[in-house]
C-alpha positions in Angstrom: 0.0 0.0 0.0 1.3 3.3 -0.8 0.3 7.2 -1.4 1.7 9.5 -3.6 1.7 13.5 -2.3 -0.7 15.0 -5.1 -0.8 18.6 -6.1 -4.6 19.0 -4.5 -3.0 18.0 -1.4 0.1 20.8 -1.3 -3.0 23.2 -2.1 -5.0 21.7 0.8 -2.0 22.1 3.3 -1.5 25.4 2.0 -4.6 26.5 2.8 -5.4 25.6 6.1 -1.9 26.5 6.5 -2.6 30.1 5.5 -6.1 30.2 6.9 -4.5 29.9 10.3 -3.4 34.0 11.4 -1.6 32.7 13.9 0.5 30.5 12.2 2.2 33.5 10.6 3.3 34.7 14.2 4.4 31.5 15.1 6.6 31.0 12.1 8.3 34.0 12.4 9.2 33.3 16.4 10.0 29.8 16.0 12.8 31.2 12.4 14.0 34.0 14.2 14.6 32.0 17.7 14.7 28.6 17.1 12.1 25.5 18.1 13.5 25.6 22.0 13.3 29.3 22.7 10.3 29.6 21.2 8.8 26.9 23.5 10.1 27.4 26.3 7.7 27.4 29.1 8.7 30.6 31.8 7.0 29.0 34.8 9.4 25.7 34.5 12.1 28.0 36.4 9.5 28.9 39.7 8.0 25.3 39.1 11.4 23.8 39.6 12.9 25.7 42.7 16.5 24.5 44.0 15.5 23.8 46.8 15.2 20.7 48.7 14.0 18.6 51.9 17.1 16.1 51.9 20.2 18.1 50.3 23.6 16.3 50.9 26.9 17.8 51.2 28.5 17.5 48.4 31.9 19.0 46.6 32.5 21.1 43.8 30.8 19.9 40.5 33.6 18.2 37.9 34.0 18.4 34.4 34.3 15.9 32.2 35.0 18.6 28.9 34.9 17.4 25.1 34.5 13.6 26.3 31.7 11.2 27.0 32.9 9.4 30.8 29.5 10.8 32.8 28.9 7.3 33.6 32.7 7.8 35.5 32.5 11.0 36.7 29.2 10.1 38.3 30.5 6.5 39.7 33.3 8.5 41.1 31.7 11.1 42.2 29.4 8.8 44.7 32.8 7.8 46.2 33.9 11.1 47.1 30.9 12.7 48.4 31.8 10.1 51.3 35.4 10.7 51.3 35.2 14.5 51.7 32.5 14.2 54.5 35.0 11.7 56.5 38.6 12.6 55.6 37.3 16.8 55.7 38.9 17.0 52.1 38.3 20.3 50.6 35.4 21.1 47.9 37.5 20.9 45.0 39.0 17.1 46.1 38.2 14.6 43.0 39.7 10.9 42.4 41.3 10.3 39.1 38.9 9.7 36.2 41.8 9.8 33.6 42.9 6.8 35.6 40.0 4.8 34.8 39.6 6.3 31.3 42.7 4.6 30.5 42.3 1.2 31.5 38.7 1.4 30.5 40.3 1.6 26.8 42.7 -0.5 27.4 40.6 -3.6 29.0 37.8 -2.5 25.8 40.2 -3.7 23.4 41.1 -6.9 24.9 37.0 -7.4 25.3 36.6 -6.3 21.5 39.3 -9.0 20.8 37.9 -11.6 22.7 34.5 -11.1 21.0 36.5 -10.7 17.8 37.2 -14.2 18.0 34.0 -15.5 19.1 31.8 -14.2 16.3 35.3 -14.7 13.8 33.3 -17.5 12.0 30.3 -15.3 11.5 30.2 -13.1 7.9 31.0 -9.7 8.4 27.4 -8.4 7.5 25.5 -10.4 10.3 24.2 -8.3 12.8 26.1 -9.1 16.0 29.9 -8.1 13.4 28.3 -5.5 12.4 27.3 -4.1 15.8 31.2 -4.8 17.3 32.1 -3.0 13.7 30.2 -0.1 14.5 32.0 0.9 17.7 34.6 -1.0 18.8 35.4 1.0 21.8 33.6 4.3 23.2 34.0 6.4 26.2 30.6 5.6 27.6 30.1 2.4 30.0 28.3 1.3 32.9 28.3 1.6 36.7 29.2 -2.2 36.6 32.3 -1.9 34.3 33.6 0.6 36.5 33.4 -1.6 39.3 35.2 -3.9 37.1 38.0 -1.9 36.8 38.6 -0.6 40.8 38.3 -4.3 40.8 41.1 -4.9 39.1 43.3 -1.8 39.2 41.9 0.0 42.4 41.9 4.3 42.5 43.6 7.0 43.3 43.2 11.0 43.5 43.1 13.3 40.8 46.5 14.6 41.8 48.1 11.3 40.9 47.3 11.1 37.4 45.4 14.6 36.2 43.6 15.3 33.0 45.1 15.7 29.4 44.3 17.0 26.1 42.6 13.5 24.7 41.1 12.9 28.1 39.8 16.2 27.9 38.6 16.1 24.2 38.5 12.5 23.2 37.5 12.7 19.7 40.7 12.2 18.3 42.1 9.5 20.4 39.0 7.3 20.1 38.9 7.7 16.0 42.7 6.2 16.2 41.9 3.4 18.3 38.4 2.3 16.9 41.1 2.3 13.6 43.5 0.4 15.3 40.9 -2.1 16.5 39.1 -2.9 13.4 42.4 -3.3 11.8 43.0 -6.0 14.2 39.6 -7.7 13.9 40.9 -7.9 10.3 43.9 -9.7 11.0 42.5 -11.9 13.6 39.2 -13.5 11.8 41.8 -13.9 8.8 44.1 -16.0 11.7 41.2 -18.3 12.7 39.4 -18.4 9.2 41.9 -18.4 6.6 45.4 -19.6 8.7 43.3 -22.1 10.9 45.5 -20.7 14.0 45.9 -22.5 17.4 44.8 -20.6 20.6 48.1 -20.1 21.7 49.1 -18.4 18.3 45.9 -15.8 18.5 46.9 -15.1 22.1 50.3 -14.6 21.2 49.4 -12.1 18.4 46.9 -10.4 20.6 49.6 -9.5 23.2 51.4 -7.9 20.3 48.7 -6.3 19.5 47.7 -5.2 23.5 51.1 -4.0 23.9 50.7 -1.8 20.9 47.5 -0.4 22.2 49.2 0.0 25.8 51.6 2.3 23.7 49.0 4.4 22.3 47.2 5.3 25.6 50.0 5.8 27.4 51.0 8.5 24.6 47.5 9.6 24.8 46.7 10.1 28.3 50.3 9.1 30.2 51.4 6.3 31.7 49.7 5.2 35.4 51.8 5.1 37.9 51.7 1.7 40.1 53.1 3.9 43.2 52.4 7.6 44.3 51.9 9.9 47.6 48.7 11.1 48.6 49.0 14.7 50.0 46.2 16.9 51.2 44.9 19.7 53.6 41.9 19.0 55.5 39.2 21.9 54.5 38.7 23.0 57.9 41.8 23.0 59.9 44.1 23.1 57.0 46.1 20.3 58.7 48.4 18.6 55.9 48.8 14.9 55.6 50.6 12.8 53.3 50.8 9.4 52.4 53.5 7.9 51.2 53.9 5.3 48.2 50.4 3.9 48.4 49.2 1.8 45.1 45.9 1.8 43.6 44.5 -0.8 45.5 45.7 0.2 48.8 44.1 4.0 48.3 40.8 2.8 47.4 40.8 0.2 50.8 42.0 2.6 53.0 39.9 5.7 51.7 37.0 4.5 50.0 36.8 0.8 51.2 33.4 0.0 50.1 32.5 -3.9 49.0 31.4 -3.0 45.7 29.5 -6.4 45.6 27.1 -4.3 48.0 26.0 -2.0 45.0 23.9 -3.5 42.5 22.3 -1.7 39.2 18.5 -0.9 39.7 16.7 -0.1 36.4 13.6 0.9 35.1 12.2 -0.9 31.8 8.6 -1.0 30.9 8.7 -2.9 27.5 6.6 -6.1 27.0 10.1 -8.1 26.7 11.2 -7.5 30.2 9.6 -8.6 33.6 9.5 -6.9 36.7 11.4 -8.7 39.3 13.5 -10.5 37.0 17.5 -9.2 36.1 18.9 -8.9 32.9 22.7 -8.9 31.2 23.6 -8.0 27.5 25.0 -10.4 25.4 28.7 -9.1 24.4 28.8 -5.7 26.6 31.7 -5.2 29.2 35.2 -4.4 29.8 37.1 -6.6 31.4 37.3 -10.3 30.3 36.5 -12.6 33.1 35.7 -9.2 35.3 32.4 -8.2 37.2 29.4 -9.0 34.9 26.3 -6.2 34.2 23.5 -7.1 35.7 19.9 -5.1 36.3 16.9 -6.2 38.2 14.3 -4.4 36.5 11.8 -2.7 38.9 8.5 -0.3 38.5 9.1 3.3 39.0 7.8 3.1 42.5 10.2 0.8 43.7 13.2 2.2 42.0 12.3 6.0 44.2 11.3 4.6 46.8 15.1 3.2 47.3 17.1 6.3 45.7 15.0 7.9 48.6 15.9 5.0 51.2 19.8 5.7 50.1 19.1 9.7 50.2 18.3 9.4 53.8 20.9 7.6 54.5 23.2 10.5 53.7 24.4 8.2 50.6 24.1 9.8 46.9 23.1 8.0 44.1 24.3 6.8 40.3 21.9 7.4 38.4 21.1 7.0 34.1 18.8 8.6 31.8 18.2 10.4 28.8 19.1 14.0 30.0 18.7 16.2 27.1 14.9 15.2 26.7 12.9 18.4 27.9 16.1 20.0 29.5 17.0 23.5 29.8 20.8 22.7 30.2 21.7 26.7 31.3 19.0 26.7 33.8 19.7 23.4 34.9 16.2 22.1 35.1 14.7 19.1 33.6 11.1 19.0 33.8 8.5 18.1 31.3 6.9 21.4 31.3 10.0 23.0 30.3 9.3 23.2 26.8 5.5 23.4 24.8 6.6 21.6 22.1 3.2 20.0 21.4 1.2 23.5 21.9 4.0 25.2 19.9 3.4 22.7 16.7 -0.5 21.8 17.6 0.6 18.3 17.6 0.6 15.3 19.7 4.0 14.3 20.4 3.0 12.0 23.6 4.5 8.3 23.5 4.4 5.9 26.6 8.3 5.3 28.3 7.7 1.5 26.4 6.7 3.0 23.3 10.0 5.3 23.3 12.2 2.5 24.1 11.5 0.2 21.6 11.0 2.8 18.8 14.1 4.2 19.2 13.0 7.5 21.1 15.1 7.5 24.3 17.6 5.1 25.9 19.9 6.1 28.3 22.7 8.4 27.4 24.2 10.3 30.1 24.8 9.2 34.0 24.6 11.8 37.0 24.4 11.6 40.4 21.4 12.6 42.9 22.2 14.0 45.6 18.5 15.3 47.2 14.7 15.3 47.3 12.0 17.7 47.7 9.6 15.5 50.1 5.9 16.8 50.5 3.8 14.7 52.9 6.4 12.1 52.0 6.5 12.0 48.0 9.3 13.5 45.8 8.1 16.3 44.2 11.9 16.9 42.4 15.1 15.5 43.0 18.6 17.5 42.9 21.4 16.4 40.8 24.9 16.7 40.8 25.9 17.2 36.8 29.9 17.0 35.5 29.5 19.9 32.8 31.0 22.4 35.5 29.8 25.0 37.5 28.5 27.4 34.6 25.6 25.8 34.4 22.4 24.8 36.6 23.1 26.2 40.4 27.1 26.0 40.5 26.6 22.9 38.1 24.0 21.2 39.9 20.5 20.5 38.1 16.6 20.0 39.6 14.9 16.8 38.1 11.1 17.0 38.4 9.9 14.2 39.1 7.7 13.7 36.7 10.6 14.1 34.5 12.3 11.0 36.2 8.6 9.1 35.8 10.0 9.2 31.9 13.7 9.5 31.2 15.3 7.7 34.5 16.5 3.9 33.1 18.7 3.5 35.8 19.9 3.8 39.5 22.7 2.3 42.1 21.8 1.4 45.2 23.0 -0.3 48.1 21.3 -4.1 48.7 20.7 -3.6 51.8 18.0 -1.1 51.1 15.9 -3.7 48.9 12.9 -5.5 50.4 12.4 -9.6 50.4 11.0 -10.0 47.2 13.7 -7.0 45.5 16.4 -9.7 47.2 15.5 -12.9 46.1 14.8 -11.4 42.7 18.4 -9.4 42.4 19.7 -12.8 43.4 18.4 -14.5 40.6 20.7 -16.0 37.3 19.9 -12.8 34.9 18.3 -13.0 31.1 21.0 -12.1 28.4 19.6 -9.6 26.2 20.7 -8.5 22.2 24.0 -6.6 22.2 21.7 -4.0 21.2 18.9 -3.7 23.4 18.3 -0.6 24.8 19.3 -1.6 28.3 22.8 -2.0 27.1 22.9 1.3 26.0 25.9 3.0 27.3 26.2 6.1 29.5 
């Protein structure tokens, strides 16, 4: 079935078009201002007051710059609130996220290799080549592989290994390396399909080829040091202390110390192919090989607030993940859903249910923050603070107000500590999780 556009129709649309007075005005605001100015809605700023019920102390808001490591700002961020509180560290104290960024791109390509090889005897147009094709490696990830990586390499302070040029503005390192990678894939299913190879010779040729990407980061962001001091002034006191020679793994136990096993991945997914009270994994997503595993226990709205708020009184802040640009005024830093009259603007219905926009491709999560309050009336959020890493020039010194009806729609995703769940969260979270398509939306990466 098809229909063609005919020329009675063009005079139709023209006519009604033109029959409209006000459509005149309207077209000349929305040209000479653009769609969001035009429909921006004034009262969204008084609606969405910075001011809160629960309001944690928290730090100085980071920047992340020209690269796309929210998920480890935020994930880092959560660490520090704690740290700052207990060791009186002063507002502008931040753990190293150029240390994680580097290992997170180095431990990408050894899991791009490894599912290289598992899909080598796959064409390169089916779906699952295609989609390790498309991106071998990216700055975005989840609060899982982060966990992955303290796991493994531990953390340390900002002044042990500070930002550079590509961790600031990533662009050009990642285009290099996603070259360097597919290269690689090139060279590897030609080993196993062509050359027949043993195991031990692909293993031997991806060393070369992980030392040659060890090269390239340590060019791109410098090399991590294994051993460094930890020096700081406390905030109020200004009493200096310094540690000497600490390693990774010895900083994070002694200063951060938490059981990451304790903080599990909370998320919100309304589509017909996902259960509530069941947990879920992606098919070929992750970092490290043979390192912590993602894993979500999918939840109803309710549920998911009701523990952010659980962990909020707790004095704890909270990872979260959603779709941030939807309906956000990123200046003002407000995200509500009156923020913008898009649909009175147009005189169209633009309404889709949080289902509906996940599996036709209208939002997924693309960008993690931090809450770190709640506006409580008689007990119920009414908006929720949040702790951005864009910097202090925008929002309130960087920090943003979520309505939450706002968080009703775009929120996928919060961390939480266990011990907040109830029985039946429990036994659920404990549960072997469903592997989802490389590409469902719940894989998406912050």
């Amino acid at each position: 079935m098809s229909y063609q556009i005919s020329s009675d129709d063009l005079v139709k649309f023209r006519h009604d078009y033109d029959d409209n007075q006000t459509n005149a005005v309207l077209e000349n605001s929305v040209t000479k201002n653009g769609v969001r100015n035009a429909s921006f809605n004034w009262h969204s700023i008084t609606d969405n007051d910075p001011h809160f019920s629960i309001d944690l102390k928290t730090g100085d808001v980071a920047d992340q710059k020209q690269s796309g490591r929210c998920w480890m700002f935020a994930a880092l961020n959560t660490m520090r609130h704690e740290m700052q509180q207990k060791f009186n560290l002063p507002d502008d104290f931040e753990l190293s996220q150029s240390y994680q960024f580097f290992w997170d791109k180095f431990e990408k390509a050894n899991y791009f290799y490894e599912n290289v090889l598992k899909t080598a005897n796959l064409p390169t147009d089916d779906r699952k080549v295609a989609w390790l094709m498309d991106a071998p490696q990216s700055d975005g990830g989840q609060w899982d592989m982060l966990c992955a990586l303290i796991e493994k390499y531990g953390v340390m302070p900002k002044s042990a290994m500070p930002e550079s040029f590509n961790s600031n503005r990533s662009n050009g390192i990642n285009d290099l390396l996603n070259t360097k990678l597919r290269h690689d894939a090139v060279i590897l299913r030609q080993m196993v399909n062509e050359e027949h190879a043993s195991e031990d010779q692909l293993n031997a040729k991806r060393k070369v080829m992980l030392g040659e990407v060890y090269r390239m980061l340590s060019y791109a962001f410098g090399e991590p040091a294994t051993h460094f001091d930890f020096e700081y002034r406390t905030k109020k006191d200004h009493k200096f202390h310094r540690e000497a020679n600490l390693t990774p793994q010895e900083f994070f136990q002694k200063y951060i110390g938490w059981n990451l096993d304790d903080y599990i991945s909370i998320i919100q997914a309304p589509t017909a192919d996902k259960e509530y009270y069941k947990t879920y994994t992606i098919d070929m997503l992750g970092n490290v090989v043979g390192g912590r595993q993602i894993k979500h226990l999918n939840l109803p709205m309710q549920d998911l607030k009701d523990l952010a708020i659980k962990q909020l009184q707790a004095g704890e802040s909270v990872w979260f993940g959603s779709d941030v640009i939807k309906y956000s005024e990123t200046k003002l830093g407000i995200m509500a859903l009156n923020t913008f009259d898009f649909d009175q603007l147009f005189n169209v219905d633009l309404n889709m249910s949080k289902a509906d926009m996940l599996d036709y491709k209208q939002s997924m999560m693309d960008h993690a923050m931090v809450i770190t309050g709640v506006d409580l009336v008689d007990g119920k959020p009414t908006k929720w603070k949040v702790e951005n890493s864009w910097g202090s020039k925008v929002g309130t010194k960087g920090y943003f107000v979520m309505s939450d009806e706002w968080m009703d729609q775009y929120v996928y995703q919060i961390v939480v500590n266990k011990k907040y769940l109830n029985d039946k969260q429990a036994h659920a979270q404990a549960e072997a999780p469903a592997v989802l398509k490389p590409w469902d939306p719940m894989g998406t990466l912050a």
